[in-house]
LUMMILUM-73653 format. One line per 2 residues: number of its first residue (from 1); their letters; for each residue x, y, z of N, C-alpha, C. Coordinates in nm, 2 decimals. Layout:
<nodes>
NUM> a> X Y Z X Y Z X Y Z | ... $
</nodes>
This chain:
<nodes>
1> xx> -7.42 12.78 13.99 -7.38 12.78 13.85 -7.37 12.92 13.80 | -7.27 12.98 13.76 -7.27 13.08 13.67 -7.34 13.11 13.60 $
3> xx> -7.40 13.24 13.54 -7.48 13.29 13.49 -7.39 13.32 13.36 | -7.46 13.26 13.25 -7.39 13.29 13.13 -7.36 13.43 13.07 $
5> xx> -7.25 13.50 13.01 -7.23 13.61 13.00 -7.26 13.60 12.82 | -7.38 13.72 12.79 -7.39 13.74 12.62 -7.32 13.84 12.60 $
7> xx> -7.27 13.81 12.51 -7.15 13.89 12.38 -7.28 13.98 12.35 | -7.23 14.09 12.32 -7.26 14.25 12.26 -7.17 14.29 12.20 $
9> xx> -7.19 14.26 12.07 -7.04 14.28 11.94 -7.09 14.44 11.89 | -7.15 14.48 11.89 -7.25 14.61 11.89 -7.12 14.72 11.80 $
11> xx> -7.07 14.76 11.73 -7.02 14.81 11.72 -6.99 15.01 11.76 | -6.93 15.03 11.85 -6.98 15.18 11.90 -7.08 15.19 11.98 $
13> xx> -7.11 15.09 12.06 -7.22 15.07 12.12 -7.16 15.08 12.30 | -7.25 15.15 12.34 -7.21 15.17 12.53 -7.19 15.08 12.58 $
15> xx> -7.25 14.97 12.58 -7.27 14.81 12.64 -7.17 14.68 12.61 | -7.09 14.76 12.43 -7.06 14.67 12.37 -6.92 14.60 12.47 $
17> xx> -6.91 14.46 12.48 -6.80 14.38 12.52 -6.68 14.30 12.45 | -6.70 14.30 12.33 -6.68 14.25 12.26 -6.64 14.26 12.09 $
19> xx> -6.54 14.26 12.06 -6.49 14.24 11.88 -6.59 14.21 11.81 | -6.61 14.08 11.81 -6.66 13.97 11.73 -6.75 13.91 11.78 $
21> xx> -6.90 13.82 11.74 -6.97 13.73 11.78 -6.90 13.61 11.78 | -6.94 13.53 11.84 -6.95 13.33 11.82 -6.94 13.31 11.68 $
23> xx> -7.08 13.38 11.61 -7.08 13.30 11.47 -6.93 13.35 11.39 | -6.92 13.47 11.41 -6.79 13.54 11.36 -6.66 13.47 11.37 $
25> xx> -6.68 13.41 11.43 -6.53 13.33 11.51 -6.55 13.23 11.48 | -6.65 13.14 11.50 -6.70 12.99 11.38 -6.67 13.02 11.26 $
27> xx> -6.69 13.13 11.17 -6.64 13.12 11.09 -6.53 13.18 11.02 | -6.46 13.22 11.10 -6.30 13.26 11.10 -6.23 13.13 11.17 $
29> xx> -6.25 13.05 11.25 -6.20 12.91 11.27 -6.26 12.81 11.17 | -6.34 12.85 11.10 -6.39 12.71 10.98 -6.28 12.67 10.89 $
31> xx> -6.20 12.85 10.87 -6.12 12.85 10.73 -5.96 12.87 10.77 | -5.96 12.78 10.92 -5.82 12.85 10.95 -5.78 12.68 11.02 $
33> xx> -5.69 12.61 10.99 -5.63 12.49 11.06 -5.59 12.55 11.18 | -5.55 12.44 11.20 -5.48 12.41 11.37 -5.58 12.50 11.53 $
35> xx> -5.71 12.49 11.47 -5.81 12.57 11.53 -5.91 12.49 11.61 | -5.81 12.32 11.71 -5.91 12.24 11.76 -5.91 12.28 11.87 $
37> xx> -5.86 12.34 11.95 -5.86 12.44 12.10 -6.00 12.50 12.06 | -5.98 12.55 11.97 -6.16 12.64 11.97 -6.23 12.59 11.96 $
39> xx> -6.28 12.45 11.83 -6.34 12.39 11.86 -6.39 12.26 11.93 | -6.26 12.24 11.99 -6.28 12.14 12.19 -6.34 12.26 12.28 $
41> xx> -6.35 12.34 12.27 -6.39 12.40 12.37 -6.56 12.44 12.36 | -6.59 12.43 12.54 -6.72 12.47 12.51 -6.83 12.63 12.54 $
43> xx> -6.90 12.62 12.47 -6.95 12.73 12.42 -6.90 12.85 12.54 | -6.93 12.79 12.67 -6.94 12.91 12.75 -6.73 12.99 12.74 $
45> xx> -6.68 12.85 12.73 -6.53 12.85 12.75 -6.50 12.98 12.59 | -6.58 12.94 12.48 -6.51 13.04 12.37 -6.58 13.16 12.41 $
47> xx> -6.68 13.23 12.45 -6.72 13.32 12.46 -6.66 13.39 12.59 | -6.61 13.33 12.65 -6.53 13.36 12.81 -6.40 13.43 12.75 $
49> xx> -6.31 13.34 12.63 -6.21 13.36 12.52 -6.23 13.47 12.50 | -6.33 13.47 12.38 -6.35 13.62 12.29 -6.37 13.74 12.41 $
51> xx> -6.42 13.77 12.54 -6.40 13.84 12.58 -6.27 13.91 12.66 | -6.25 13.78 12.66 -6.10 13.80 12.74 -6.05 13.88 12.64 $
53> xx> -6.03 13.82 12.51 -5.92 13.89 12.43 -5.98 14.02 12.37 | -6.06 14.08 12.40 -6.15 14.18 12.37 -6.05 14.29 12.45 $
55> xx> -6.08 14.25 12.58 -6.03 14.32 12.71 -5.87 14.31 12.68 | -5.83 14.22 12.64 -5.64 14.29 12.62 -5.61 14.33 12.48 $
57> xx> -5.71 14.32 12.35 -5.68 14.42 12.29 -5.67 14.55 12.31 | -5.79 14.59 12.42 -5.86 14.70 12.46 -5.76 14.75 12.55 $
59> xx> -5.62 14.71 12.62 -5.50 14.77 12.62 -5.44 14.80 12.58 | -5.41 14.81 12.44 -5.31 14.86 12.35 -5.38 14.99 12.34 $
61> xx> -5.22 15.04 12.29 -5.22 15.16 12.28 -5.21 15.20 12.11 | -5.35 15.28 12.05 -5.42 15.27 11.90 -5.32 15.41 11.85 $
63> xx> -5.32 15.37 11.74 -5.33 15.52 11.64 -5.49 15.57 11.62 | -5.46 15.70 11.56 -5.60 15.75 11.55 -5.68 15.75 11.70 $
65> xx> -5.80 15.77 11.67 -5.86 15.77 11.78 -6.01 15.77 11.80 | -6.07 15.71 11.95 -6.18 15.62 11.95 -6.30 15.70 11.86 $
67> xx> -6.38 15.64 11.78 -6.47 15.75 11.72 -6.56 15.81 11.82 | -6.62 15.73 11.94 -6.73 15.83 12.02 -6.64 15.85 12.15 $
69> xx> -6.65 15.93 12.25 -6.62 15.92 12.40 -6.71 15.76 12.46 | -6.83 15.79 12.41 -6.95 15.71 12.48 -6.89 15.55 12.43 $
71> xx> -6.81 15.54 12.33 -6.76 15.35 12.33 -6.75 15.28 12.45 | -6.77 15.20 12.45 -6.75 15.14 12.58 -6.61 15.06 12.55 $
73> xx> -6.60 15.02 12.35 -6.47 14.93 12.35 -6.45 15.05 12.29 | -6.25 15.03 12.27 -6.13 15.18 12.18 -6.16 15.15 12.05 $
75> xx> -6.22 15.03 11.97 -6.31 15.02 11.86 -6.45 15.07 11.84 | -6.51 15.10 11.76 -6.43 15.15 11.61 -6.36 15.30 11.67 $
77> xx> -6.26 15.32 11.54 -6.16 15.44 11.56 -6.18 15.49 11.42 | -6.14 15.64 11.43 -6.16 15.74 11.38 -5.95 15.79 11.31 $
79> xx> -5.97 15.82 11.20 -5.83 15.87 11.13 -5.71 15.77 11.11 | -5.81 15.66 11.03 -5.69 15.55 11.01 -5.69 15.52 10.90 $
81> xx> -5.56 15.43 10.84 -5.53 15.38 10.67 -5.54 15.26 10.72 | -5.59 15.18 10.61 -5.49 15.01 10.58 -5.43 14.97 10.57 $
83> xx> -5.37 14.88 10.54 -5.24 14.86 10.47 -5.22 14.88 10.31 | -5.35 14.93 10.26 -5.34 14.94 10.12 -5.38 15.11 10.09 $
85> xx> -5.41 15.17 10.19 -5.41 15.31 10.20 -5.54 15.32 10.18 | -5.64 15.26 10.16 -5.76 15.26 10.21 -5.81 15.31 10.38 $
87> xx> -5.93 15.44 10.35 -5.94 15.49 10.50 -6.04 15.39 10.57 | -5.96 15.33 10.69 -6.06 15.22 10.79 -6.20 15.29 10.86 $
89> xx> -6.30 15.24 10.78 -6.44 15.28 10.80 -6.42 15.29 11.01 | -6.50 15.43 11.00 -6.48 15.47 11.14 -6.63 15.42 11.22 $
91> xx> -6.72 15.34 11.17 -6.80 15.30 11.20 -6.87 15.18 11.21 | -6.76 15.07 11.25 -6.79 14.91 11.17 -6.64 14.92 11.25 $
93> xx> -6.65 14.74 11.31 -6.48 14.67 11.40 -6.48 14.67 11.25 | -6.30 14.68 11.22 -6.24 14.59 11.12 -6.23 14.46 11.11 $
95> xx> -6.21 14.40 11.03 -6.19 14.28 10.99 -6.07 14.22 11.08 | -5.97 14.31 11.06 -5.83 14.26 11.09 -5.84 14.27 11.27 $
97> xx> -5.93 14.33 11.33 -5.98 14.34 11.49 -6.02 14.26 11.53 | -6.16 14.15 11.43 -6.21 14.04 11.46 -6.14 13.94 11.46 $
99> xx> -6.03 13.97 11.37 -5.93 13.82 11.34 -5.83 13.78 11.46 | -5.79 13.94 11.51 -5.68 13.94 11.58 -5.76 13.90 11.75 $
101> xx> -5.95 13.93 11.70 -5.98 13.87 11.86 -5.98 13.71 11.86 | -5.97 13.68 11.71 -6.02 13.53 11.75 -5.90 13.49 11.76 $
103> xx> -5.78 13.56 11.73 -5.65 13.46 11.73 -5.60 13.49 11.88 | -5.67 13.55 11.96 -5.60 13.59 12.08 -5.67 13.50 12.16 $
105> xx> -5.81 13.49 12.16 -5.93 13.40 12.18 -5.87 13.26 12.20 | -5.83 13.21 12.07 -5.71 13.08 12.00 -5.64 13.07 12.16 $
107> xx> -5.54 13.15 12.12 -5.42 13.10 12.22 -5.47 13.11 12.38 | -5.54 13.22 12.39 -5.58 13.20 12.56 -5.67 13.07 12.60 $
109> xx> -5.71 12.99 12.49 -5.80 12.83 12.49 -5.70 12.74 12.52 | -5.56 12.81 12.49 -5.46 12.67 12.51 -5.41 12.72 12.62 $
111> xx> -5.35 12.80 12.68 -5.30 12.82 12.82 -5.26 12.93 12.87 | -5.30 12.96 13.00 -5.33 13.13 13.05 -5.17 13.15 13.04 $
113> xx> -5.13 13.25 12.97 -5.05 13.29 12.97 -5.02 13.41 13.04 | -5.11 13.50 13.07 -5.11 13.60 13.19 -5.06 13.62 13.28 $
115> xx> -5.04 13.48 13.35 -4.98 13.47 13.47 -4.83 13.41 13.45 | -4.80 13.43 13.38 -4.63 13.39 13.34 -4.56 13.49 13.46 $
117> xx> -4.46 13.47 13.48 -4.37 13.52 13.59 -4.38 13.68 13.51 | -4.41 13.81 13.56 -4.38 13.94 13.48 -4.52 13.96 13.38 $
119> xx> -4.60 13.88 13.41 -4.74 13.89 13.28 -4.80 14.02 13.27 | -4.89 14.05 13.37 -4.91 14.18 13.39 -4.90 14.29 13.50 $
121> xx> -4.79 14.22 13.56 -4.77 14.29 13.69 -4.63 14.45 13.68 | -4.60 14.53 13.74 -4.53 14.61 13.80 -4.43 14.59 13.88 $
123> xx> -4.31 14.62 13.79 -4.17 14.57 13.92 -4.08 14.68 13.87 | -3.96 14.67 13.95 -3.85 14.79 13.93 -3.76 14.68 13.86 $
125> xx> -3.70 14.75 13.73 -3.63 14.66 13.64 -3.51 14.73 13.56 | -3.45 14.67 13.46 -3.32 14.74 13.41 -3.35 14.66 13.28 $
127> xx> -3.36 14.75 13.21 -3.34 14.73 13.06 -3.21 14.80 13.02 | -3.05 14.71 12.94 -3.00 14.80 12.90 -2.90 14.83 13.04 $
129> xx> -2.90 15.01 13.01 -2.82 15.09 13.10 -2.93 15.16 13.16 | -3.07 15.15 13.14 -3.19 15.21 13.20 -3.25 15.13 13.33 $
131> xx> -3.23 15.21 13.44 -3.32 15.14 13.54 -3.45 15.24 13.56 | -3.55 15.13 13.54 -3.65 15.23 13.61 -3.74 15.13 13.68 $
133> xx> -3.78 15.22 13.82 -3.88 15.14 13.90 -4.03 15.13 13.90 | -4.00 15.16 13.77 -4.18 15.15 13.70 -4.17 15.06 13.56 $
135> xx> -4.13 14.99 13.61 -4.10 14.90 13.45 -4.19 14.82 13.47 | -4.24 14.82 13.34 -4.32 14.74 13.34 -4.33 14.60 13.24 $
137> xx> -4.33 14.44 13.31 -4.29 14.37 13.22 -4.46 14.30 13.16 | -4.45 14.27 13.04 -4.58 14.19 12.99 -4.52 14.15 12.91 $
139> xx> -4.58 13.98 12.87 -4.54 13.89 12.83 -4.60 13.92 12.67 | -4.52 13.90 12.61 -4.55 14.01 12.45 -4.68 13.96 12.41 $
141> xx> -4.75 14.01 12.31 -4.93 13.95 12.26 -4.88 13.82 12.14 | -4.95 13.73 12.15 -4.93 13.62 12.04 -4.89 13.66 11.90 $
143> xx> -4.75 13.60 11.83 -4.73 13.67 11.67 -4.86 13.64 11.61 | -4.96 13.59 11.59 -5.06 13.58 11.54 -5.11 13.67 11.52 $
145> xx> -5.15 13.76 11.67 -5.23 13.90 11.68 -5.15 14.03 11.62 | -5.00 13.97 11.66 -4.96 14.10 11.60 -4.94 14.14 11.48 $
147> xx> -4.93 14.03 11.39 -4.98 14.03 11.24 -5.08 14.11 11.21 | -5.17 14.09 11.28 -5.33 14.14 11.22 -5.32 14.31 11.26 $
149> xx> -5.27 14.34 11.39 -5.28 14.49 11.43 -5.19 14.57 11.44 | -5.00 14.52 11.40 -4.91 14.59 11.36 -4.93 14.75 11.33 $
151> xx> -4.97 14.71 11.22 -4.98 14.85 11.15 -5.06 14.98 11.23 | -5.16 14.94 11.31 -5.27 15.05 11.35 -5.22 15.07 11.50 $
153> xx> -5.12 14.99 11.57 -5.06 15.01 11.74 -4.93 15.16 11.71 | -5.00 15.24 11.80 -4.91 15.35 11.85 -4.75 15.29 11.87 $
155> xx> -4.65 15.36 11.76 -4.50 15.30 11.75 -4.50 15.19 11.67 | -4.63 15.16 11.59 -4.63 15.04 11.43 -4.50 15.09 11.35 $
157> xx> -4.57 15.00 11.26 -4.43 15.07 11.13 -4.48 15.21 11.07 | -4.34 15.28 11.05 -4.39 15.40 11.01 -4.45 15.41 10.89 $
159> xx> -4.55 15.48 10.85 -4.64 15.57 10.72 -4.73 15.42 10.71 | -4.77 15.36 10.76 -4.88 15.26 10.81 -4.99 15.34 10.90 $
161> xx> -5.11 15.25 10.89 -5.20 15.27 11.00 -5.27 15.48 11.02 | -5.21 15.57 10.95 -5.29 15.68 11.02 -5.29 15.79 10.90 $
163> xx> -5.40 15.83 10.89 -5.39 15.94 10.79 -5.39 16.07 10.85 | -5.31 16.11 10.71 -5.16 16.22 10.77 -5.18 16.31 10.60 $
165> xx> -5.13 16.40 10.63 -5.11 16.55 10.54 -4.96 16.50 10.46 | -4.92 16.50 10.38 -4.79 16.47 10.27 -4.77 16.67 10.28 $
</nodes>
């Protein structure tokens, strides 16, 4: 039997694995419909979730940048805006981090999508009039997630997500 793996939401923490706790995600699924994948699932299965989706947040490519070297997650980050031009506390996951792990969390409960033909693998490809033999295909991140982290991914919308000199 597997040894159960504990979440370390730790913010800036060496160890840390994870966004969000369980309770955090209980109650971000309390106030959000169409959320019975999360709650059919069991405990070990959503905590298996929230880390997964930890780990492919933890692929994107951020604005700003990570506050310590010593993070273990690219959260928390240092030299960012909100969407309301409020500076994103460099010391504390955002809100919109925890949401975007539980909605990622969400859809990897309904079906691995990873392994779709091109998920995360390396092939030679042609976009266009461009061939290149390092193309790399991945199966885009759920619109859910990208709602929540638009703004703060390297190539967002512009004058979003980073503070900057006028």
């Amino acid at each position: 039997m597997p040894v159960p793996i504990a979440i370390d939401a730790t913010a800036g923490g060496g160890t840390s694995n994870c966004y969000c706790t369980v309770a955090e995600a209980e109650a971000y699924f309390a106030s959000r419909g169409f959320s019975d994948n999360w709650n059919g699932a069991t405990p070990d299965a959503q905590i298996q979730a929230l880390l997964w989706a930890t780990r492919l947040l933890d692929l994107q490519v951020w604005r700003g940048m990570k506050r310590m070297y010593t993070n273990a997650l690219r959260w928390p980050r240092a030299g960012l805006q909100d969407r309301d031009g409020y500076i994103v506390p460099y010391d504390t996951i955002p809100t919109f981090i925890k949401y975007a792990t539980c909605e990622w969390a969400l859809y990897l409960l309904k079906e691995d999508r990873t392994l779709d033909e091109g998920g995360f693998t390396q092939y030679g490809g042609k976009v266009g009039p461009i061939t290149d033999p390092a193309f790399y295909a991945r199966k885009p991140m759920p619109d859910g997630v990208r709602e929540f982290i638009a703004p703060y991914l390297a190539g967002g919308p512009v004058g979003s997500g980073r503070v900057g000199r006028s």
